[in-house]
C-alpha positions as CSV (number, residue, x, y, z in Angstrom):
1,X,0.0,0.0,0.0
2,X,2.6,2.3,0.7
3,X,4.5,1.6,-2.4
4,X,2.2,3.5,-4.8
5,X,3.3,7.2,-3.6
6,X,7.0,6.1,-4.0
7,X,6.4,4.7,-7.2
8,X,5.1,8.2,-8.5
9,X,8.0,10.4,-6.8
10,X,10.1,10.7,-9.4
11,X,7.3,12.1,-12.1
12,X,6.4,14.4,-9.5
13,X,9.6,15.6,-8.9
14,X,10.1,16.1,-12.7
15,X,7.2,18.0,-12.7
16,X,7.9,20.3,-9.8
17,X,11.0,21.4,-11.1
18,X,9.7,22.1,-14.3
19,X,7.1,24.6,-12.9
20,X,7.7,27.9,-12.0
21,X,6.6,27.3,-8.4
22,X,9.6,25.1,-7.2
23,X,12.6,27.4,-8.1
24,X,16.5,26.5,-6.9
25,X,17.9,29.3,-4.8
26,X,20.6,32.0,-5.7
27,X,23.7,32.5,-3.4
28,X,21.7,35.7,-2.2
29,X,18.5,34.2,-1.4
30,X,20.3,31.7,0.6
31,X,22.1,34.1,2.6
32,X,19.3,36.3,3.5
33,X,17.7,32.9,4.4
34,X,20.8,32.1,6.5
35,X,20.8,35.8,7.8
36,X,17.2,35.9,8.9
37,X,17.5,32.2,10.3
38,X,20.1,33.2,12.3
39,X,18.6,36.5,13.8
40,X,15.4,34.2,15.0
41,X,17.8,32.0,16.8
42,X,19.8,34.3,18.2
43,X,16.9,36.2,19.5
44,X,14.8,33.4,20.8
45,X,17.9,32.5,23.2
46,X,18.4,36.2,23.9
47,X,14.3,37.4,24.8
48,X,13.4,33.4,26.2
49,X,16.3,34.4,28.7
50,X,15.2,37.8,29.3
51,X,11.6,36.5,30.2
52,X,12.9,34.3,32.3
53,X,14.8,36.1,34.5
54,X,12.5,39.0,34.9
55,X,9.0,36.3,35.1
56,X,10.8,33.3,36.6
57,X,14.3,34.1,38.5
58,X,14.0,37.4,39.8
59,X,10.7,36.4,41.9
60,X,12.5,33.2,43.0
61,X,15.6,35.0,44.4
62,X,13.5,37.1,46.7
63,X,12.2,33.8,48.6
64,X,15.5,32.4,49.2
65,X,18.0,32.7,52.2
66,X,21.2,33.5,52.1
67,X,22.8,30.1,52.0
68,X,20.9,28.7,49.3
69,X,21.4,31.8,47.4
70,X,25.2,30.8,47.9
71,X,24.8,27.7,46.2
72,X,21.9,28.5,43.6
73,X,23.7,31.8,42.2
74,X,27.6,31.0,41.2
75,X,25.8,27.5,39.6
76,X,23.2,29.2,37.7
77,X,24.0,32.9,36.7
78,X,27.3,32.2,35.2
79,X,26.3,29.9,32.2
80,X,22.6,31.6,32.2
81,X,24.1,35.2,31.0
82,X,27.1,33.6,29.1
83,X,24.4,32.7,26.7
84,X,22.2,35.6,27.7
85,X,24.8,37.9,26.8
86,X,26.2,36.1,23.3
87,X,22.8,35.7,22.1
88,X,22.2,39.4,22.4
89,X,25.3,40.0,20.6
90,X,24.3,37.3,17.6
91,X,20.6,39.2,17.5
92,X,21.7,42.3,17.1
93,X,25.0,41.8,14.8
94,X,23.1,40.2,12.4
95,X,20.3,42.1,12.1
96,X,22.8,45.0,11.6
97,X,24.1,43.4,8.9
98,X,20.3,42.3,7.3
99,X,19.4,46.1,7.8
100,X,22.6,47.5,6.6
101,X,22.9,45.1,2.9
102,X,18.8,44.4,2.6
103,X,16.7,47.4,3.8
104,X,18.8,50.5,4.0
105,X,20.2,50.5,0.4
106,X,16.6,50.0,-1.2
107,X,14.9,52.9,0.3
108,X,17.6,54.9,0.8
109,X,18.2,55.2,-3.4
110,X,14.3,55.4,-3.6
111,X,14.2,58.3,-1.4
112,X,17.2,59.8,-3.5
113,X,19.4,59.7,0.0
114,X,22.9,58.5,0.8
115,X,22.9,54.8,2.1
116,X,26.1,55.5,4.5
117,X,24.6,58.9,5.6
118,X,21.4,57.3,6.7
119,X,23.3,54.6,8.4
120,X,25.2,56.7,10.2
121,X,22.4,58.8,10.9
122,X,20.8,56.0,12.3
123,X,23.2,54.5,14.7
124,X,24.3,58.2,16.0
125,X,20.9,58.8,17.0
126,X,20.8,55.1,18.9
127,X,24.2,55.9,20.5
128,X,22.7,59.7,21.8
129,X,19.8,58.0,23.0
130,X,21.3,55.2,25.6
131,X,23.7,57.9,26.1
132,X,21.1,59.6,27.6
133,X,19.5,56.4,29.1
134,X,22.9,55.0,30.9
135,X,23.1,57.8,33.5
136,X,19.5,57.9,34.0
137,X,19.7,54.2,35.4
138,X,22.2,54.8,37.9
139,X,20.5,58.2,39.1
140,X,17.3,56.7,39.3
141,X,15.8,54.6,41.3
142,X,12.2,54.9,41.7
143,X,11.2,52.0,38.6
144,X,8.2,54.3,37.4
145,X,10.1,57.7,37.0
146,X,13.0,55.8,35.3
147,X,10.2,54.6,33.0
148,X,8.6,57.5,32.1
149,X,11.4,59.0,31.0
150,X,13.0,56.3,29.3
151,X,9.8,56.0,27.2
152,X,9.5,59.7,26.5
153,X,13.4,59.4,25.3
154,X,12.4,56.5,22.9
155,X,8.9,58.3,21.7
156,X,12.0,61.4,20.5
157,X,13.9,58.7,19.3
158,X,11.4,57.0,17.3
159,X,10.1,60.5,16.1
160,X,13.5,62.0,14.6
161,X,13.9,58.2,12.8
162,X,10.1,58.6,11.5
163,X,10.8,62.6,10.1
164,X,14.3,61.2,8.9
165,X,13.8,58.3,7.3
166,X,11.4,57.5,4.0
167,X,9.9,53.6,3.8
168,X,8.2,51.4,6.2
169,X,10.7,48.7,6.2
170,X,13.4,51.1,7.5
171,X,11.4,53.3,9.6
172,X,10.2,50.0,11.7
173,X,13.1,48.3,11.4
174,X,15.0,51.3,12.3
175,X,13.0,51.8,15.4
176,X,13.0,48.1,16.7
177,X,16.7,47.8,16.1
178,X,17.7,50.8,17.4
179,X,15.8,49.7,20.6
180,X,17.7,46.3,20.4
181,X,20.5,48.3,20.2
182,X,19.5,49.7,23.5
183,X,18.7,46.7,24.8
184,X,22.2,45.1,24.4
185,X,23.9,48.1,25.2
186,X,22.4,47.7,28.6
187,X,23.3,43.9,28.3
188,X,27.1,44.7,28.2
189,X,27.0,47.5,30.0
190,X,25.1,47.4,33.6
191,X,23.7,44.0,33.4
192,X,27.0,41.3,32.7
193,X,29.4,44.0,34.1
194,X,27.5,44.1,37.5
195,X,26.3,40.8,38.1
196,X,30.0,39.2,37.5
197,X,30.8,41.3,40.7
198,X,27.7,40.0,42.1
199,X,28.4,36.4,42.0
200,X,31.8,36.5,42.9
201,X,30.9,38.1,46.1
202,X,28.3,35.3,46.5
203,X,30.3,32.7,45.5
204,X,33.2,33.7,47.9
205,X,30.7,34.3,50.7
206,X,29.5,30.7,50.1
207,X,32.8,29.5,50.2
208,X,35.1,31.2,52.6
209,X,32.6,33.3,54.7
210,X,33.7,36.4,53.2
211,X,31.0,39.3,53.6
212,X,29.5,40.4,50.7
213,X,30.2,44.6,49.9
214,X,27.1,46.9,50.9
215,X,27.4,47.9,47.2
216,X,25.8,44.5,46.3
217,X,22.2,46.1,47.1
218,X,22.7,49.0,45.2
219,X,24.8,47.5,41.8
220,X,21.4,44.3,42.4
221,X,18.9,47.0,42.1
222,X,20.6,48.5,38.9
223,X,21.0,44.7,37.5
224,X,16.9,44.8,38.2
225,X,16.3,48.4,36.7
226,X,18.2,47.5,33.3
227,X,16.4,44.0,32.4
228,X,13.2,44.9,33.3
229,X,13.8,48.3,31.0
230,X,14.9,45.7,28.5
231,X,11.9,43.6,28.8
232,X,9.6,46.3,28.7
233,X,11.6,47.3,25.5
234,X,11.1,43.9,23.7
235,X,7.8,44.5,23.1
236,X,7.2,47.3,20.7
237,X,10.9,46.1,19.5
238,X,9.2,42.6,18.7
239,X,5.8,44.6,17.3
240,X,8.3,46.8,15.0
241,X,10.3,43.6,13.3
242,X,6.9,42.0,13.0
243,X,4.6,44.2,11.1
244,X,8.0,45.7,9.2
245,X,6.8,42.5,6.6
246,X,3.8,44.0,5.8
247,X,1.4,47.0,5.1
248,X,0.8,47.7,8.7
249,X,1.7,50.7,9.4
250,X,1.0,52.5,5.7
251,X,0.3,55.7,7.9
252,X,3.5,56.5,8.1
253,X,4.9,58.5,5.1
């Protein structure tokens, strides 16, 4: 019974490459396939980790003591942001490199601009912008001022990109990577950078008795401040690359 389907594979298969529908791949095709691949990978290790620490971890850690904290911390934290941290890296360098070859160039010579000008334009913008953001986190530490402003300084953000930039593709795209940008700034720059300290004093404590520094509190609370600003970020970052496939957002012009 199940030999009658095989025995019609190869006419099929003639037939399917002889229609238009069933086409072999160019080089480019491939590596925009490969690209865009890559970026969902990346970013589902990156985000799924993210959720998880803000949803899962952080609500654990306030409910345990002190010595199990010593053994759960230096075991889990150091290989859960190794790939935290990488996969934020792999997100966001290849979806410069999609934005940069695949949507920049396009609408850039449409709109009769300069591809590197807009680029630059782009990422100086970005840079301003968590410039801006990085001292706010340390002087802040009420969660729902550091909020407000943090989203009033991506609403000017996203507002210069919309006035500067011509096509939907970029103008989302721009927006949502710029805030994963952001996002990974904050990755490599308060979050990794603080909590190595963090578990080394834990793991020491555990260990040899060693008090941990007073600062622990206070670098801990701008650990918190930065993921959950990142997580809160991931979610007009993930509506942006989502309807930047589509005619979703035709109001913009």
């Amino acid at each position: 019974m199940l030999t009658g389907p095989l025995n019609d594979l190869p006419a099929f298969l003639g037939f399917a490459l002889q229609g238009d529908w069933l086409a072999v791949p160019s080089a480019d095709d491939l590596f925009r396939m490969l690209l865009r691949w890559s970026h969902f990978v990346f970013g589902i290790a990156w985000i799924g980790l993210l959720y998880f620490f803000n949803l899962v971890n952080v609500p654990l850690m306030k409910e345990l003591d002190a010595p199990t904290k010593g053994k759960v911390i230096p075991k889990l934290m150091p290989k859960a942001l190794y790939f935290f941290r990488w996969g934020a890296v792999g997100t966001v360098l290849v979806g410069l490199i999609y934005y940069a070859i695949y949507i920049i160039p396009s609408d850039a010579q449409a709109a009769g601009a300069g591809y590197h000008s807009w680029l630059g334009i782009w990422l100086v913008i970005v840079l301003v912008t968590y410039a801006i953001i990085y001292p706010l986190i340390h002087k802040i530490n009420d969660g729902r001022v550091l909020a407000a402003c943090i989203a009033i300084l991506v609403i000017i953000m996203s507002c210069l990109m919309i006035y500067l930039f011509k096509g939907n593709k970029t103008i989302a795209i721009g927006i949502g990577g710029g805030l994963g940008v952001i996002m990974l700034l904050n990755v490599w720059g308060i979050i990794w950078r603080y909590q190595k300290k963090i578990i080394a004093w834990t793991a020491d404590n555990a260990d040899n008795g060693t008090p941990i520094p007073a600062e622990s509190a206070q670098l801990a609370r701008k650990v918190f401040l930065a993921s959950r600003t990142n997580a809160w970020l991931s979610l007009p970052m993930l509506l942006l690359m989502g309807v930047s496939h589509g005619d979703y957002i035709l109001f913009i012009k």
